[in-house]
Structures are given as C-alpha cells and as structure tokens.
C-alpha positions as CSV (number, residue, x, y, z in Angstrom):
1,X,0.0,0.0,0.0
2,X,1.1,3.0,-1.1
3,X,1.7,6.4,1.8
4,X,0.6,9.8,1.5
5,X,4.0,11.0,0.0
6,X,4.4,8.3,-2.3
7,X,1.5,8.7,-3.9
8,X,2.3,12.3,-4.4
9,X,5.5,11.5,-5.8
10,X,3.8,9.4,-8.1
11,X,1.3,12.2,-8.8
12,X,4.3,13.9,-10.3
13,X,5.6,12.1,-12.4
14,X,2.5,10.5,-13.7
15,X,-0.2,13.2,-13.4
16,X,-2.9,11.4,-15.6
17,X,-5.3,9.2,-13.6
18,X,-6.7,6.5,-15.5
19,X,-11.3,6.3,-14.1
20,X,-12.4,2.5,-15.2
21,X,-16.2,2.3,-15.4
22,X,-16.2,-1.4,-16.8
23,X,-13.9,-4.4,-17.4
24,X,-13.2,-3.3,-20.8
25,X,-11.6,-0.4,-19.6
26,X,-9.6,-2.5,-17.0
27,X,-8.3,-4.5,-20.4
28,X,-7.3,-0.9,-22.1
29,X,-5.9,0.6,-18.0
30,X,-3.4,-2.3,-17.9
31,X,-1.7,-1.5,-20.5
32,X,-1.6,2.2,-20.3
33,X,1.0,4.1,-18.4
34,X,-1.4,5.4,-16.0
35,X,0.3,4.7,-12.4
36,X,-2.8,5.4,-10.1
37,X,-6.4,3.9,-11.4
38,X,-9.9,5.3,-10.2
39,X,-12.4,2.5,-10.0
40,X,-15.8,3.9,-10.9
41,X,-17.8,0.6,-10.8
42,X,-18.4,-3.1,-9.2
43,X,-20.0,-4.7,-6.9
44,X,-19.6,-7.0,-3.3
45,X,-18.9,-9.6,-5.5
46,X,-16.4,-8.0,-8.2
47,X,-14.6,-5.6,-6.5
48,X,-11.5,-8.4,-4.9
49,X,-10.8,-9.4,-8.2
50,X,-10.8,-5.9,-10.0
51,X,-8.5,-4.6,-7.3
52,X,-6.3,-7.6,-7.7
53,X,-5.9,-7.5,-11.0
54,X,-4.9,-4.0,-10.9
55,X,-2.5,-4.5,-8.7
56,X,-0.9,-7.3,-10.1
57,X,-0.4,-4.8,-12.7
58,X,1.7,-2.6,-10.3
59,X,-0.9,0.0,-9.8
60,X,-2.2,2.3,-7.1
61,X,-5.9,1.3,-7.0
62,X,-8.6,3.9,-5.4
63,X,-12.4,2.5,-5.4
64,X,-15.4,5.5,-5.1
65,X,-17.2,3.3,-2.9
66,X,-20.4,5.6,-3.3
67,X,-20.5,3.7,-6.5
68,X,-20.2,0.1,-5.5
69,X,-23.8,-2.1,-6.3
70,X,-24.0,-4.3,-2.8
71,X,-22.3,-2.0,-0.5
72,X,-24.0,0.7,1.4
73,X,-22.1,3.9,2.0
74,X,-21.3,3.4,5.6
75,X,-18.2,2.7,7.7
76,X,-18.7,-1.2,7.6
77,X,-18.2,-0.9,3.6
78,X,-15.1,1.1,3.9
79,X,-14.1,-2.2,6.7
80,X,-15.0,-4.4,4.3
81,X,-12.8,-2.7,1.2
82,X,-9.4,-2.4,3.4
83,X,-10.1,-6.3,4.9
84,X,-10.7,-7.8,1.7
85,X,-9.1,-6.3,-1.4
86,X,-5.5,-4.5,-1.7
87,X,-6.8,-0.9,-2.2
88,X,-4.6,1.6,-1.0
89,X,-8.0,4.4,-0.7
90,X,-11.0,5.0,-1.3
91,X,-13.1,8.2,-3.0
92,X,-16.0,9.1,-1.3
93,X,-18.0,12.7,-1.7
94,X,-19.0,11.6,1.9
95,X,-17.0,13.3,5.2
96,X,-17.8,10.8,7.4
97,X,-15.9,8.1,5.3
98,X,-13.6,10.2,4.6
99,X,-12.5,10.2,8.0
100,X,-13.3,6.9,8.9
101,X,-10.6,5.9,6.1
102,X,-8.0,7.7,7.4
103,X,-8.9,6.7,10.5
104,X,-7.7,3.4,9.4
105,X,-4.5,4.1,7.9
106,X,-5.3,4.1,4.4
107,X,-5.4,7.3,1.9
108,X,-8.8,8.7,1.0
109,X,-9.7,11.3,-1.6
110,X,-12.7,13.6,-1.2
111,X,-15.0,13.8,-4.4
112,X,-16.7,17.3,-5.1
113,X,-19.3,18.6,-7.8
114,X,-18.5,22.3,-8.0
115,X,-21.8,23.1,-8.8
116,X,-21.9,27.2,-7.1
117,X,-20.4,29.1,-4.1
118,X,-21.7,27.4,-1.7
119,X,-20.1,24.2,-2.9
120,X,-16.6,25.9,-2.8
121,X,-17.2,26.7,1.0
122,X,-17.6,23.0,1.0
123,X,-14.3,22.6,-0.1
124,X,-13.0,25.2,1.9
125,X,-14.4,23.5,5.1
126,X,-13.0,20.0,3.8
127,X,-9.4,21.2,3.8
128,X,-9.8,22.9,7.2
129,X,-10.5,19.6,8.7
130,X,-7.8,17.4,7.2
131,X,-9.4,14.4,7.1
132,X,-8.7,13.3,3.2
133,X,-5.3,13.2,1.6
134,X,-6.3,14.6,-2.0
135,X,-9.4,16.4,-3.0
136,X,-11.1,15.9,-6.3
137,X,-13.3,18.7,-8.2
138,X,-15.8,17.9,-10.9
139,X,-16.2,19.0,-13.8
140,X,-12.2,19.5,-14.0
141,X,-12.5,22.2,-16.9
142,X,-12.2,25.3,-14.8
143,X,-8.7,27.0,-15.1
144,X,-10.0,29.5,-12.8
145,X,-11.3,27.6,-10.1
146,X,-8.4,24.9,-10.1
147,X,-6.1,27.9,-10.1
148,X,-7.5,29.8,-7.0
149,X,-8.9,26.1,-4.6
150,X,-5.0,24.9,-5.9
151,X,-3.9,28.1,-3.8
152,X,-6.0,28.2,-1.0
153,X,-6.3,24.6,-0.1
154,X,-3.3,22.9,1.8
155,X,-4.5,19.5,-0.2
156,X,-3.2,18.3,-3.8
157,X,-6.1,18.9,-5.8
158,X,-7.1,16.7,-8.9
159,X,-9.6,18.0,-11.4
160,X,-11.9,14.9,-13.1
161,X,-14.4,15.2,-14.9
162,X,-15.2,15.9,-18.8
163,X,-11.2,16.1,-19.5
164,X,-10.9,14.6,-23.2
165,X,-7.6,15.7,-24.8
166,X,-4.3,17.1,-24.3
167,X,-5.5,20.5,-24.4
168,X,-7.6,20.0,-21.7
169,X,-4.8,17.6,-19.3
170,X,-2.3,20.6,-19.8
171,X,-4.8,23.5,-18.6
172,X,-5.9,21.8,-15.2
173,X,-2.5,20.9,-14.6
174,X,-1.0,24.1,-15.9
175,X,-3.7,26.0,-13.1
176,X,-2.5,24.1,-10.5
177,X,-4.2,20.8,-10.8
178,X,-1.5,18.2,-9.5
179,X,-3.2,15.5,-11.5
180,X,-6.4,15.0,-13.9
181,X,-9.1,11.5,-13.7
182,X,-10.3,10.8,-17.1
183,X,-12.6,7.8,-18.3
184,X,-11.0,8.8,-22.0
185,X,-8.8,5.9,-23.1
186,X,-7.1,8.1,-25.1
187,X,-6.5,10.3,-22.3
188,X,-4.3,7.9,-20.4
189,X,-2.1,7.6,-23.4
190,X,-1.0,11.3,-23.0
C-alpha cells in the first residue's frame, strides 16, 4: 500500500489518472502508463478481483465506494474494502468516510461537484478539517477555479471530470491541478 507522500510522488511524475467504469476499460488501464487507477464501478462480489488485477499490474488502486452495487455507504463498507481487497483508498464525496478511512491508515480522496459558491465553502471546510489526503473537483474544466482552490487549499487537488484531450490535461494541470481522472482511453495515453 502506497503512503501519503508516495502517492504524491507518483502524482508527479504521472499526473494522468486512469477512471475505469467497466472491465473493458480495465483491459485498455493495464496497459496504459497510467500509475494510479480510479475505480468507478463493481459490486460485493467483483470488486477483490478488479483490485487484484490491478494490482498485479503494479498499480495504485482507489475504489469511489459511493458507487459500488451491494455495499452501502457506511463505515462497515469502507471495513469491508481495506479487509478484503489491496486498495490503497477509497473516494468518497462523503465526510464521514472520509475520516473513517483515514482513521484506518489508508489514503482517501474527497470527491466534489462544483456546482456554485456554496459548494466551494464545501471545499473550503473539507481542507480545514484534514481528514482526506487529495481532493477531487468535478467538472475538472475550470482553469479559474483549479487555479484559486490549488492556492487556498493545503490538499493536492485533482480536477476529473469531462477532460478529453491534451489540451484539456495541460490546462488543469498548468492551473495548479497536480493530477487530472479521465474515463478517455485516449486520455491515459498522453
């Protein structure tokens, strides 16, 4: 399992998170150069073997257990990820597992929809009470925001969401972004 530090090391040198959403994109992730994977799908009976093949593939596996069929949102799931697969976090848009995670040792990554103002104080608040390692801001194609959260936040921030060419990798990153989540396969080729 991979720390806080070396993910962000890996972050740096591999800034282009590959999001799987089925097992065809798990065939098309393990062979990409993507280092860290964003599992986007699965269910209580899937997820061990998803995981494991991913990391059999030597990568950094994150599963946004909000999205997991079979598994409610609740501390018990996040028990159930870090007993029985090899993730190294979790993504959550959900505090309370947030901190539960990290509770336990294991990195977790805060997802947001940036939606208005009053979802930027959200984020705000988030970093204030340190309880996830990375946030994440949806849709990830605003320069502007990116540039002024990558300031003001004392989190890495990675912008997901709607990012489908280079053009689009180099301007989240380029406003601060330390790394982009993309479900384009030819995204993770970049």
């Amino acid at each position: 399992m991979v720390d806080h530090a070396g993910l962000i090391e890996v972050l740096e040198n591999y800034p282009v998170i590959a999001a799987v959403k089925s097992h065809r994109d798990i065939y098309y992730c393990l062979t990409c150069n993507c280092k860290v994977v964003f599992v986007l799908y699965g269910n209580i009976n899937s997820i061990k073997d998803i995981v494991h093949r991913l990391k059999n593939a030597g990568k950094i596996v994150f599963v946004h257990i909000d999205l997991l069929d079979g598994l409610s949102a609740r501390e018990a799931a996040v028990d159930f990820l870090v007993k029985n697969t090899q993730i190294d976090g979790i993504i959550s848009t959900k505090p309370s597992l947030i901190r539960y995670c990290r509770s336990l040792n294991c990195l977790a990554i805060q997802r947001f929809f940036v939606l208005d103002s009053l979802a930027l104080e959200n984020i705000r608040k988030a970093d204030q009470n340190d309880s996830a390692d990375l946030i994440e801001i949806l849709p990830g194609l605003m320069p502007k925001i990116i540039r002024k959260l990558s300031v003001e936040l004392n989190k890495p921030l990675i912008a997901g969401g709607l990012i489908s060419d280079k053009e689009d990798v180099i301007t989240a990153l380029s406003a601060g972004a330390i790394a982009i989540s993309s479900t384009n396969h030819d995204v993770w080729s970049m």
